[in-house]
Structures are given as C-alpha cells and as structure tokens.
Backbone as CSV, one residue per row, in Angstrom:
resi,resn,N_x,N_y,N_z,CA_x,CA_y,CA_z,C_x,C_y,C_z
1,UNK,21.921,-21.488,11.868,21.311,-21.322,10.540,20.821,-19.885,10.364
2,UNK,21.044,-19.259,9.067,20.719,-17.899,9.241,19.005,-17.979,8.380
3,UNK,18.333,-17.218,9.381,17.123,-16.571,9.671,16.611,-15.796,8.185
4,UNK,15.195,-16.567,7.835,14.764,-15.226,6.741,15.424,-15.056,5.645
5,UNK,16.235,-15.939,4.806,17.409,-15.457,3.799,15.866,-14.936,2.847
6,UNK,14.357,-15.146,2.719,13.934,-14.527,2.040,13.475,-12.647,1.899
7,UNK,13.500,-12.334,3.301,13.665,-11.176,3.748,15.348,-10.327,3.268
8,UNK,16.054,-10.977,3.711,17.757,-10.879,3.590,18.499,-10.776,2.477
9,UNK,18.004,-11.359,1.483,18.598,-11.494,0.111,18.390,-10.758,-0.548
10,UNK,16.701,-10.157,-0.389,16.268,-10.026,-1.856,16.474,-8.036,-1.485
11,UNK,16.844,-7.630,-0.059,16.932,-6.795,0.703,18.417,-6.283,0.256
12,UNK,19.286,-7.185,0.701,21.001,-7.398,0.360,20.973,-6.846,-0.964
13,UNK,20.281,-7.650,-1.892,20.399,-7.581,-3.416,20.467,-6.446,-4.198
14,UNK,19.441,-5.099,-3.319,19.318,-4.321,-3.643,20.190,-2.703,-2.446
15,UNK,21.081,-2.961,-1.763,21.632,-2.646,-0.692,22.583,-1.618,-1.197
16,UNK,22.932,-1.607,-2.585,23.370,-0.031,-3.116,22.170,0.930,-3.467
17,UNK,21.269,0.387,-4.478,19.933,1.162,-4.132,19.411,1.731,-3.065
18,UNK,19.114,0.498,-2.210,18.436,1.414,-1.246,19.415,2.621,-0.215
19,UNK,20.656,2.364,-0.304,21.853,2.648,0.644,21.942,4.349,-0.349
20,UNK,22.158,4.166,-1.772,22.778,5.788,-2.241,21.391,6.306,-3.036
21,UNK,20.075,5.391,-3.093,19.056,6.009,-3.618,18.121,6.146,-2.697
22,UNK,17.319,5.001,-2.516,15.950,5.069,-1.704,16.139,5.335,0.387
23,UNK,17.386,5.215,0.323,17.381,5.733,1.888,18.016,7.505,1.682
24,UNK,18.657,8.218,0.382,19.251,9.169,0.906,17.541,10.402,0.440
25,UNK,17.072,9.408,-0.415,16.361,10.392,-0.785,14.857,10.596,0.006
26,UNK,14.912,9.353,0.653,13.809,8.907,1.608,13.988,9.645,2.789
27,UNK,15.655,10.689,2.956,15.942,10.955,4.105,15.618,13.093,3.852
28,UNK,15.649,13.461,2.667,15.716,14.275,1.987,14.171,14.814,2.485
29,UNK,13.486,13.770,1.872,11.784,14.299,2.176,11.615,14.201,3.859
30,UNK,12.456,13.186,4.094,12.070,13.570,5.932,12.511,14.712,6.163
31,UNK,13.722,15.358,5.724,13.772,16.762,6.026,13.447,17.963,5.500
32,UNK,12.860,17.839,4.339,11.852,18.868,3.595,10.297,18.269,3.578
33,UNK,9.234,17.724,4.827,8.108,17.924,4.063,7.915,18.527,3.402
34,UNK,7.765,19.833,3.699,6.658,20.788,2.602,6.613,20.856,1.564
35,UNK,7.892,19.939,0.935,8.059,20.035,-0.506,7.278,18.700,-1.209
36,UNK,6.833,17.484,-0.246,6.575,16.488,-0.586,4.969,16.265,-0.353
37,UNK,3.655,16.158,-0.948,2.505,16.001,-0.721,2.766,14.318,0.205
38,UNK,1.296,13.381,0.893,1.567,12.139,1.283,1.546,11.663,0.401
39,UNK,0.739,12.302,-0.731,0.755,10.758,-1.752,2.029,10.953,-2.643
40,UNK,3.057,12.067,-2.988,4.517,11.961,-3.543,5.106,10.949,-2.655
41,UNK,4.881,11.001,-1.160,5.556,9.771,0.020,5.591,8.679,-0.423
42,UNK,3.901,8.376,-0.142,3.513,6.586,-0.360,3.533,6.510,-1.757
43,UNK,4.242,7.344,-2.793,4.124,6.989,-4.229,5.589,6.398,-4.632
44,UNK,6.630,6.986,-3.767,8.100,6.435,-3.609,8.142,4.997,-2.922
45,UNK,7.390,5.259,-1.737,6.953,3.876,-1.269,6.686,2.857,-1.540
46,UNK,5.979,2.982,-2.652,5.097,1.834,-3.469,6.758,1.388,-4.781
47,UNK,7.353,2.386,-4.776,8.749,2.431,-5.859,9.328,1.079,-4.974
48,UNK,9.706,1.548,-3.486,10.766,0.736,-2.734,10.041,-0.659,-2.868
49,UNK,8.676,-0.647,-2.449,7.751,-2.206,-2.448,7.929,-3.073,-3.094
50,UNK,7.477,-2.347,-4.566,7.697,-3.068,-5.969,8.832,-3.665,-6.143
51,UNK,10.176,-3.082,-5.955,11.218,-4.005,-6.559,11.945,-5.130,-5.034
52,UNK,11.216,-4.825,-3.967,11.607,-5.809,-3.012,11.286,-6.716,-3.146
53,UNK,9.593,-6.698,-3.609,8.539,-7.487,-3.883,9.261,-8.664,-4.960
54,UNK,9.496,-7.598,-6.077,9.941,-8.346,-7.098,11.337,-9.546,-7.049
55,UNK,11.939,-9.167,-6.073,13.489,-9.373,-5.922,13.308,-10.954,-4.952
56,UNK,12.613,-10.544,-4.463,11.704,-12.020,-3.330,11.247,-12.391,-4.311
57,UNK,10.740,-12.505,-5.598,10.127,-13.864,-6.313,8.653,-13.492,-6.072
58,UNK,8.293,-12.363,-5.710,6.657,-12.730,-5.005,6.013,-12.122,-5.658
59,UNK,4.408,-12.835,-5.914,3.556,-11.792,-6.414,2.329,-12.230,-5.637
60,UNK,1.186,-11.156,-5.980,0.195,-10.836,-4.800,-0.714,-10.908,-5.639
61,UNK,-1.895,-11.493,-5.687,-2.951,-11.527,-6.183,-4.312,-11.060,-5.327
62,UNK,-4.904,-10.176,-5.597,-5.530,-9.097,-5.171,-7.291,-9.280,-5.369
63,UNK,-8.134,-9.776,-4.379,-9.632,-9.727,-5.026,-9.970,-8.513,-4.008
64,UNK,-11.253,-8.238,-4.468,-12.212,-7.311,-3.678,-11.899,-5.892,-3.572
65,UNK,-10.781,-5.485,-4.473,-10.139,-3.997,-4.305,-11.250,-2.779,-4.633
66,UNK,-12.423,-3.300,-5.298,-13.735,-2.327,-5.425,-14.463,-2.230,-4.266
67,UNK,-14.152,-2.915,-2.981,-14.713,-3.270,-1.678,-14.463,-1.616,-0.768
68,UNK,-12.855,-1.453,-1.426,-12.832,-0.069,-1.138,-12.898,1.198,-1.174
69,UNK,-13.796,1.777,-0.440,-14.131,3.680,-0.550,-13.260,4.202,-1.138
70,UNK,-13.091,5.135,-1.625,-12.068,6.049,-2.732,-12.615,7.336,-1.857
71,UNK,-13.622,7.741,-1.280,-14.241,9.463,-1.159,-14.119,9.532,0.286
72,UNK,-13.754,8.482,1.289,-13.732,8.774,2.738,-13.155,8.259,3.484
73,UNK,-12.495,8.573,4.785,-11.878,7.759,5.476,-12.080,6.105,6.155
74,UNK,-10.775,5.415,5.944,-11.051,3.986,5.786,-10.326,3.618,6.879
75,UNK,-10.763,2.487,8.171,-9.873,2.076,8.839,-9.578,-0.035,8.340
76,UNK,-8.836,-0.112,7.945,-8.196,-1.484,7.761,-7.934,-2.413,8.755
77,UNK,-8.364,-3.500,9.246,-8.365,-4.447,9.866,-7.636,-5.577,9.323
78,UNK,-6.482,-6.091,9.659,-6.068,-7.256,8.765,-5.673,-8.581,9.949
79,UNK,-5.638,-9.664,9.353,-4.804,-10.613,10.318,-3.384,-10.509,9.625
80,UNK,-2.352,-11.207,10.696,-0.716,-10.854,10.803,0.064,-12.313,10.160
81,UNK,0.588,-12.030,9.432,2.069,-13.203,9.651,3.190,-13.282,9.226
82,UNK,3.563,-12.373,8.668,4.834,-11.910,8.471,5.557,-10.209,7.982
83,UNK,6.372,-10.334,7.776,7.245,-9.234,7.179,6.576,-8.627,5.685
84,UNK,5.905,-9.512,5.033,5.564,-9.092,3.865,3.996,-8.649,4.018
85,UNK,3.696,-8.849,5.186,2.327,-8.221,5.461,1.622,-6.594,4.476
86,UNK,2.490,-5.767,5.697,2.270,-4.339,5.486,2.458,-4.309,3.610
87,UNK,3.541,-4.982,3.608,3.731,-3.873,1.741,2.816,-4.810,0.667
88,UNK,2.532,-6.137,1.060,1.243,-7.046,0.103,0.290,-6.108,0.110
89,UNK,-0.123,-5.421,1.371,-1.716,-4.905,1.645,-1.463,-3.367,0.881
90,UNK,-0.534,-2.858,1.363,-0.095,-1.330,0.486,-0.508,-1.433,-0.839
91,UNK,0.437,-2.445,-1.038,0.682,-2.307,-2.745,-0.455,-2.808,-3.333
92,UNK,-1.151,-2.903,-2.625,-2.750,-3.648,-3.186,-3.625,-3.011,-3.212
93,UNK,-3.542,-1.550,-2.985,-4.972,-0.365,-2.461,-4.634,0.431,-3.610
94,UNK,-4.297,-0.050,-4.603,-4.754,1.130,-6.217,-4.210,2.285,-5.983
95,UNK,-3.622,2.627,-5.053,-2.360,3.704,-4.938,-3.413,4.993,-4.110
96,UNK,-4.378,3.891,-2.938,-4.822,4.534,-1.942,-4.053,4.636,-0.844
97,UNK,-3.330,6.273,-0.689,-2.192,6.335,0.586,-3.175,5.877,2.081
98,UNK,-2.432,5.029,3.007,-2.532,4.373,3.927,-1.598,4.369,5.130
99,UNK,-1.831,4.774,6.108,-0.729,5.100,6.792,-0.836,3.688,8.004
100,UNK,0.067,3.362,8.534,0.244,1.964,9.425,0.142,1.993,10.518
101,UNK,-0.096,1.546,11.423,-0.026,1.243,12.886,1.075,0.336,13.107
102,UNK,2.515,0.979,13.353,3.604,-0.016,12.683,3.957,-0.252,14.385
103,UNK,4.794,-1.259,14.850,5.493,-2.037,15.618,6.763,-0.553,16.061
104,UNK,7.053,0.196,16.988,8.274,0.298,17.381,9.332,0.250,16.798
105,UNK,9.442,-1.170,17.573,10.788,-2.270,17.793,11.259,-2.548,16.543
106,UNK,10.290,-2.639,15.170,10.476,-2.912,13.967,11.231,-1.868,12.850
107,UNK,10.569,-0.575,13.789,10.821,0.375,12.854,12.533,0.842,13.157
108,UNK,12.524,0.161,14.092,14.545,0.273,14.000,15.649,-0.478,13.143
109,UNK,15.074,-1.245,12.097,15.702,-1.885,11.190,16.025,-1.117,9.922
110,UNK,16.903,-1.606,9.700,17.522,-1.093,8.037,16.598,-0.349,7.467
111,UNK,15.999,0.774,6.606,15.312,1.156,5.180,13.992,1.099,6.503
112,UNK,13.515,0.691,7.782,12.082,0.445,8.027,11.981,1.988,8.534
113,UNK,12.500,2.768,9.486,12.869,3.978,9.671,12.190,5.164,8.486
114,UNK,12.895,4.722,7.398,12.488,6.013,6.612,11.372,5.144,6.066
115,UNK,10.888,3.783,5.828,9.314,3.620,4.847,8.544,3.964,5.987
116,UNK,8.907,4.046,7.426,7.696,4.173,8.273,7.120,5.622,7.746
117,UNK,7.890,6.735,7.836,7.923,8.167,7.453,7.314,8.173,6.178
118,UNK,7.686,7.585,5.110,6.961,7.583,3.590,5.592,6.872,4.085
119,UNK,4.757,5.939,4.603,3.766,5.968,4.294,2.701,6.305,6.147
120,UNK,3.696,7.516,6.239,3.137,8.363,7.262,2.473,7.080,8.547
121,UNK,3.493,6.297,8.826,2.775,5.089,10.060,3.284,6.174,11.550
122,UNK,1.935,5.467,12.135,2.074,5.603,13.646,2.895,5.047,14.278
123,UNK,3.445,4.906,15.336,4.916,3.598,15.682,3.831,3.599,16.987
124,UNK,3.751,2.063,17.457,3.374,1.199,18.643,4.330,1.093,19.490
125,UNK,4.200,1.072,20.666,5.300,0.674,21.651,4.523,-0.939,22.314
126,UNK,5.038,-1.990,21.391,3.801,-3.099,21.929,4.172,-3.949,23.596
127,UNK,5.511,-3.611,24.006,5.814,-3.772,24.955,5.345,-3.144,26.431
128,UNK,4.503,-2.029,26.224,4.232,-1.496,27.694,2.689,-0.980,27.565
129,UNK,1.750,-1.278,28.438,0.442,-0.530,28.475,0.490,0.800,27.812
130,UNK,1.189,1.570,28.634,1.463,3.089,28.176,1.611,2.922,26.641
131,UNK,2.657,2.697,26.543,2.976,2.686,25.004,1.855,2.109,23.832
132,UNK,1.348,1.204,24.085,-0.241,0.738,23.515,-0.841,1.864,23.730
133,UNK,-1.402,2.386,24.775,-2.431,3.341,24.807,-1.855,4.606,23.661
134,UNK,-0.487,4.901,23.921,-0.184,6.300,23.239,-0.580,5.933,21.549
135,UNK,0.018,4.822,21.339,0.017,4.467,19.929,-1.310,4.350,19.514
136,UNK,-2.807,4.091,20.320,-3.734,3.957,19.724,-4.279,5.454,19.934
137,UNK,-3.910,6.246,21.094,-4.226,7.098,20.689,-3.793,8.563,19.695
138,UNK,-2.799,7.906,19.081,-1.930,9.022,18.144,-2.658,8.301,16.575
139,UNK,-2.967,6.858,16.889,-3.682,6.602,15.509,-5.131,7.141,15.374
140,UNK,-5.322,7.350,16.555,-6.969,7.976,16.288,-7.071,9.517,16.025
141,UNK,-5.955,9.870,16.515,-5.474,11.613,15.940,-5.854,11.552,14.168
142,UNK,-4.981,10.759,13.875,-4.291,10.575,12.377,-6.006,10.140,11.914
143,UNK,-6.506,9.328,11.946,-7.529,8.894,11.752,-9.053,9.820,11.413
144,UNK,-8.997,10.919,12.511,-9.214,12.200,12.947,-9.619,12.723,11.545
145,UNK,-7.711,13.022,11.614,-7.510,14.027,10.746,-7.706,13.784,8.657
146,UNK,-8.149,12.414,9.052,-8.329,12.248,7.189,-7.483,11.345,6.945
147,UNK,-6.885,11.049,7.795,-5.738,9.533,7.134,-6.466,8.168,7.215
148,UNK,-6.212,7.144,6.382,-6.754,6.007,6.410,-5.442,5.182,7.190
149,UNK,-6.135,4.354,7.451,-4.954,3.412,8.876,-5.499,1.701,8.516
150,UNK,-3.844,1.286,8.477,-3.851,-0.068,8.455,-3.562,-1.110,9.912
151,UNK,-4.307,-1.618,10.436,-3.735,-1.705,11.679,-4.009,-3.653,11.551
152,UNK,-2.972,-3.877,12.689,-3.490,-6.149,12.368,-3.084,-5.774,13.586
153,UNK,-4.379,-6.174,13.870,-5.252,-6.746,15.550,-4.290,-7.572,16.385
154,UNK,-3.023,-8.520,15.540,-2.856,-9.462,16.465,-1.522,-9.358,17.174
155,UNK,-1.196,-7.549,16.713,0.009,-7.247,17.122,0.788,-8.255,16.568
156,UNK,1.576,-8.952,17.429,3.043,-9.192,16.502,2.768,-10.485,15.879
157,UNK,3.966,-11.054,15.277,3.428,-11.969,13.624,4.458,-13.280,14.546
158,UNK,3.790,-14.277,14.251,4.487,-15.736,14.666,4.401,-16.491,13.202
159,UNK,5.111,-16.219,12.429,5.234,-17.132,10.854,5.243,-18.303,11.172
160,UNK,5.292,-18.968,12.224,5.448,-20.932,12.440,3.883,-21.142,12.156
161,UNK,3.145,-20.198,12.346,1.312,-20.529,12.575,0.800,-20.399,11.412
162,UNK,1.804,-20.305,10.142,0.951,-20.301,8.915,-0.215,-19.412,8.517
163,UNK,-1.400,-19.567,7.746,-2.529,-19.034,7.957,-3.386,-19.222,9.097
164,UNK,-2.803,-20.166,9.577,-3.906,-19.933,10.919,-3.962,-18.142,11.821
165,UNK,-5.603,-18.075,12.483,-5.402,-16.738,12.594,-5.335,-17.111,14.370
166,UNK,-4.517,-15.915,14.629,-4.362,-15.592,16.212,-5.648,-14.698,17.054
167,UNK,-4.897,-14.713,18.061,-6.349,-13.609,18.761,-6.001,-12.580,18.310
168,UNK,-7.316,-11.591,18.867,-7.328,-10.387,18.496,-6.982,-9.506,19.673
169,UNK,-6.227,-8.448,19.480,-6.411,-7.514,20.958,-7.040,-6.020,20.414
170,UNK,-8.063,-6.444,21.476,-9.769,-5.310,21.160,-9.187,-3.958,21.341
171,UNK,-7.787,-3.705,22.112,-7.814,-2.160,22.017,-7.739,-1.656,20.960
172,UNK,-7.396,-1.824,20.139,-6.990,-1.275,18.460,-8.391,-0.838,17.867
173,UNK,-9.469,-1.279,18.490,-10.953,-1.048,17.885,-11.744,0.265,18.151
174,UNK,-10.716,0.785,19.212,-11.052,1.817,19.784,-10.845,3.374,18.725
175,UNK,-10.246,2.589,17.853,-9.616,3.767,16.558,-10.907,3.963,15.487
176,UNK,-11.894,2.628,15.535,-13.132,2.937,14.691,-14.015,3.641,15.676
177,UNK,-14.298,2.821,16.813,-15.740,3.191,17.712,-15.361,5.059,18.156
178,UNK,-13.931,5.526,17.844,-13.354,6.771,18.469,-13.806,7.582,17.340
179,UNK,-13.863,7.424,15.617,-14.075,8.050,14.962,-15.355,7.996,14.062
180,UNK,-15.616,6.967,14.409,-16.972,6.549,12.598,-16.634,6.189,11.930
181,UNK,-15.416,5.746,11.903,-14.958,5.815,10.164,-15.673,4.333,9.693
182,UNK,-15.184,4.200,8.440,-15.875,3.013,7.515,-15.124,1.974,7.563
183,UNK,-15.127,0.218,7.573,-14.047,-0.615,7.847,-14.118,-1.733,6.886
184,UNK,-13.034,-1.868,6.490,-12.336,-3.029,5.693,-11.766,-4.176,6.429
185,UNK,-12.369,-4.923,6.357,-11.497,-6.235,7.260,-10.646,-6.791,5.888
186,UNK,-9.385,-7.232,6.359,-8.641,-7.751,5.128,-7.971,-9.156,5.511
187,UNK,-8.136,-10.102,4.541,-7.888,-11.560,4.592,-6.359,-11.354,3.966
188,UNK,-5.611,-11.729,4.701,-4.385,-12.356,3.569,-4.107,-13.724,3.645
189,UNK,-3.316,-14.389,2.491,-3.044,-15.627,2.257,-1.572,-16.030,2.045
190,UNK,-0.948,-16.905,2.752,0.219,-17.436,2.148,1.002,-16.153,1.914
191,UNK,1.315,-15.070,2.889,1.942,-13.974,2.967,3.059,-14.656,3.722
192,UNK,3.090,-14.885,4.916,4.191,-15.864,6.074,5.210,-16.438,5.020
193,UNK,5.263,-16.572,3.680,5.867,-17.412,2.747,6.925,-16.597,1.732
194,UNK,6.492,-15.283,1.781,7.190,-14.026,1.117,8.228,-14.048,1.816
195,UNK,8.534,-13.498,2.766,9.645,-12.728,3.075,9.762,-13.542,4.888
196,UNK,9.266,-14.433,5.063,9.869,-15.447,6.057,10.538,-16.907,5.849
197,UNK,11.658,-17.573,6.401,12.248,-18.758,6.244,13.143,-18.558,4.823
198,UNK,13.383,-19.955,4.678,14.745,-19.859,3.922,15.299,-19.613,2.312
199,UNK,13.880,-20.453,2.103,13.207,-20.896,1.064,13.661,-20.433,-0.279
200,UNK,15.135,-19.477,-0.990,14.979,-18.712,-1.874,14.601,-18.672,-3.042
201,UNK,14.226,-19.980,-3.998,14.066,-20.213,-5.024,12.590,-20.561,-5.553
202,UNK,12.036,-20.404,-4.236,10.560,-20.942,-4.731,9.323,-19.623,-4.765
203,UNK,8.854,-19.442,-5.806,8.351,-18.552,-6.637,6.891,-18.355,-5.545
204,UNK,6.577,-17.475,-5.097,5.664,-17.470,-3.624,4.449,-16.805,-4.197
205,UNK,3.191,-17.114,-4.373,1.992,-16.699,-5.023,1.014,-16.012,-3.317
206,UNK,0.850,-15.089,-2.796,-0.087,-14.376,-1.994,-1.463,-14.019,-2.202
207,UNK,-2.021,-13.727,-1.047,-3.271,-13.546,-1.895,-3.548,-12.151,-0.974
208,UNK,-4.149,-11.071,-1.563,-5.099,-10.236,-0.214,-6.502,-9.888,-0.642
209,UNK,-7.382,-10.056,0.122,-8.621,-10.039,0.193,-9.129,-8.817,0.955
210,UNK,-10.286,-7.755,0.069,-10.617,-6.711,0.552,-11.964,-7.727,1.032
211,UNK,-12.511,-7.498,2.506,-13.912,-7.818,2.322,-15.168,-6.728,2.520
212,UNK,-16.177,-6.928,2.505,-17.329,-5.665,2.783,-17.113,-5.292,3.537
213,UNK,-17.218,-4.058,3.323,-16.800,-2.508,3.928,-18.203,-2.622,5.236
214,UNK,-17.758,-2.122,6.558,-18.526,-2.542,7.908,-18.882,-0.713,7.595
215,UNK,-20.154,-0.249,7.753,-19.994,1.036,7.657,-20.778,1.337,9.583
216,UNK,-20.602,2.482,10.308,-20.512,2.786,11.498,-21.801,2.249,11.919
217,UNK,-23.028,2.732,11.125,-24.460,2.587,11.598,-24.148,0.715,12.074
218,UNK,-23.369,0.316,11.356,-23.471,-1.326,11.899,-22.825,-1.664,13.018
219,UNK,-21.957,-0.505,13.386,-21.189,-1.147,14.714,-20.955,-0.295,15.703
220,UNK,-21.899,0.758,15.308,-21.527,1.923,16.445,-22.421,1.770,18.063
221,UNK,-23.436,0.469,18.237,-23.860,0.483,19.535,-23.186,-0.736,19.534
222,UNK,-21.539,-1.439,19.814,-20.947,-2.242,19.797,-19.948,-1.585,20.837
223,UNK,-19.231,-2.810,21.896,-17.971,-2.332,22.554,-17.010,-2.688,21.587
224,UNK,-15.313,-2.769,22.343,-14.307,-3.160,21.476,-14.387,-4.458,21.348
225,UNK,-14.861,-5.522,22.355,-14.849,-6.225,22.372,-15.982,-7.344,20.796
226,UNK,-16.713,-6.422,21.224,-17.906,-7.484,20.145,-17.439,-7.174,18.558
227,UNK,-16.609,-5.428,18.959,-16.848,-5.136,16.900,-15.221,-6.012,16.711
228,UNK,-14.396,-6.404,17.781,-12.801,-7.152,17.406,-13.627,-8.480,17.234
229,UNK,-14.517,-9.225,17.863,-15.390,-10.945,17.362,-16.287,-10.676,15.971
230,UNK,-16.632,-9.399,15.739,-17.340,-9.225,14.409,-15.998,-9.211,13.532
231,UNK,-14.882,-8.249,13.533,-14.483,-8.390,12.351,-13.427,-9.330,12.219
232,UNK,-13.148,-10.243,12.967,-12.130,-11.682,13.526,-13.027,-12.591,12.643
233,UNK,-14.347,-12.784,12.963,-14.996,-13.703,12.382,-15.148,-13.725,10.948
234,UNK,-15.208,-12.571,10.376,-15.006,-12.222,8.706,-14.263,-12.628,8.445
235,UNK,-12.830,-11.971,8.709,-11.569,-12.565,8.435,-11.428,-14.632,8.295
236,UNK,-12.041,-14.784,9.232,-11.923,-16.149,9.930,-12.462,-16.878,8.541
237,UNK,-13.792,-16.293,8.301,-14.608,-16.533,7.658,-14.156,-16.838,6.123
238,UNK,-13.527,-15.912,5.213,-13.083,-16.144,4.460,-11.686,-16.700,4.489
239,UNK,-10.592,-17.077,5.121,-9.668,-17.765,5.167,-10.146,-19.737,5.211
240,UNK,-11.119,-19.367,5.905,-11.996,-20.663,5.952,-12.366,-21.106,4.327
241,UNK,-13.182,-20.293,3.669,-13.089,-20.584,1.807,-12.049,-20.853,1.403
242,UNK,-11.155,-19.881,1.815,-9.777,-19.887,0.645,-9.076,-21.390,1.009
243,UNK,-9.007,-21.749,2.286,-8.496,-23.555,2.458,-8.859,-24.180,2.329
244,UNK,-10.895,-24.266,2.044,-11.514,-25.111,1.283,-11.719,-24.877,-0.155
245,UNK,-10.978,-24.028,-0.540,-11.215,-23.923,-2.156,-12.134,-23.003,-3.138
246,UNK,-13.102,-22.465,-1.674,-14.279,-22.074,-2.247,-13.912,-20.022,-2.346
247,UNK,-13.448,-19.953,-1.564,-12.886,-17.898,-2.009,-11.475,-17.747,-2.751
C-alpha cells in the first residue's frame, strides 16, 4: 500500500512548479545570498507552504499568535507528529522568520533541501551523539546571533500516536539555558492528519497554539532537565483542554 498519498499528491500535484519554479529559483538564492535578505527567504517559503498547504485540503487555525515577541529573540518549543508540523507552525508566526532545528535524514528529500536553506534551519544528525551535540550546538550559534529557532523536543514524529505527546529529550534545552532567550511552548492539534496516511479527500482542520511566553528570569536557575518537565507540562497541559473541549 503506498504510504502518505496525503504528503504525495498534493506534492506530485504541484511537481512542475516546484521542479521549473520553486526549486530552480530556491536554488538561485542558495547561490546568490547577498542578493536575498532572510526574510525575502522565509517570504518565498511561506509562497511554497501556502499552496502545499492548500493542495492537501488543509487549513490551520491559529490562537495565541499575540503570545509572541515581535522585538526579541524567540526560542519555540513544540510537540511532534508529522510532516505538516514545521510549515502549520511557520505559516502561523505573522510572517515572523524562524529558522528550524530540522532532522538530517529529512532534509534529503525532494524540495526539503532547498526549504531547509529558505527558512535558514539547522540540520540534526539524530542518529549519533556527536551529531546531536553538533546540531544543538550550531543552533545555539544561530540563536546567538538573532535568529529565532523552532525546535520539537521529541525529535522524530510517530503519526500512529495521534495527539498523544511523547517524551522529551532535555538536550535541546540547552539552546535556551545557553542563551536567555524568551520561550514559546507551542501546542499543535490534529497536524498527524495533514500530510500523513491515505486519507485524500477529507478536508483536515489543525490547530496551533502559541502559549505564554516563559521569559529567562523564570527558568534560568533550572537544569535541562526541569525547564524540558516545565515546558512538556504546558504543552501537556493545553492539549489536555483542547480533548476536553475546554482550549
């Protein structure tokens, strides 16, 4: 049985586009930065999102987007479950550029190559210690330097688990307690349903949830360990409303 036709189709569908438009020109700015600011990047980016988005049937319904800073650097915390993760949460930040803590292994697929480059992501090597360590520490460079970073704690995505949330792995926390920065924990909903399984005809409603912004004074005498159970439990916390009805 073939895998994902909601990922596949709506991808396929658009496979002269992205093939003589959004990959040659996506390949253009990889070889002229200087001509391209980040936000001309993640502004093409948000181009490719939109009509994938659209082409999958999906739309994203968005609370708490005033939750987020506009004047300073932001690190993003999300839970994981599918393919439609990263571009629900993108396309949901009011056209605040965000750069990813992306998967490797992932970024070797079709069109993922050049969006990693458009919205300036870090690549993970989630397979080897080393490779974890480099990747968290090239996101804390970036982080450093004025970029806001989207990172999901639970490393890789198991779509069979629905909304249920997975563990967390605390090294990734090391990118706030390393800089100060300010934190967004982010809830998503019924994302696993976008762009995973077979499903093509059924019209897929998402949800993403900004929640209160964790600012440093609250978590800076914290290890990785306690501030990954503080912001797990938020998350936890409101996914818990949204299945009882009440967020």
């Amino acid at each position: 049985m073939i895998k994902d036709l909601r990922f596949d189709l709506p991808v396929g569908s658009l496979l002269l586009w992205c093939v003589f438009y959004a990959r040659i020109k996506s390949r253009y700015m990889m070889k002229h930065p200087e001509k391209y600011s980040i936000q001309d990047r993640y502004d093409f980016a948000m181009q490719v999102i939109n009509k994938i988005k659209k082409r999958a049937r999906t739309e994203t319904i968005v609370y708490g987007r005033e939750s987020v800073p506009r004047d300073e650097t932001v690190v993003f915390y999300s839970n994981h479950q599918g393919k439609y993760d990263a571009l629900g949460i993108l396309g949901s930040m009011d056209n605040i550029p965000s750069s990813v803590l992306w998967e490797e292994r992932r970024a070797d697929r079709f069109l993922a190559h050049e969006m990693s480059f458009l919205v300036n992501a870090v690549l993970i090597d989630l397979e080897s210690m080393r490779g974890k360590a480099k990747g968290i520490i090239d996101a804390i460079s970036m982080i450093k330097g004025g970029s806001n970073m989207l990172i999901f704690p639970e490393g890789k995505t198991d779509p069979t688990k629905g909304n249920a949330l997975g563990e967390f792995q605390s090294g990734c926390f090391a990118c706030s307690l390393k800089t100060g920065t300010t934190i967004v924990p982010v809830a998503i909903w019924d994302s696993f349903k976008a762009m995973n399984g077979n499903n093509i005809f059924d019209h897929v409603t998402t949800q993403v949830h900004f929640l209160k912004s964790i600012l440093y004074d609250e978590y800076k005498d914290m290890n990785k360990q306690e501030l990954s159970d503080l912001i797990r439990a938020r998350i936890a916390a409101k996914l818990k409303e949204i299945e009882s009805g009440i967020g």
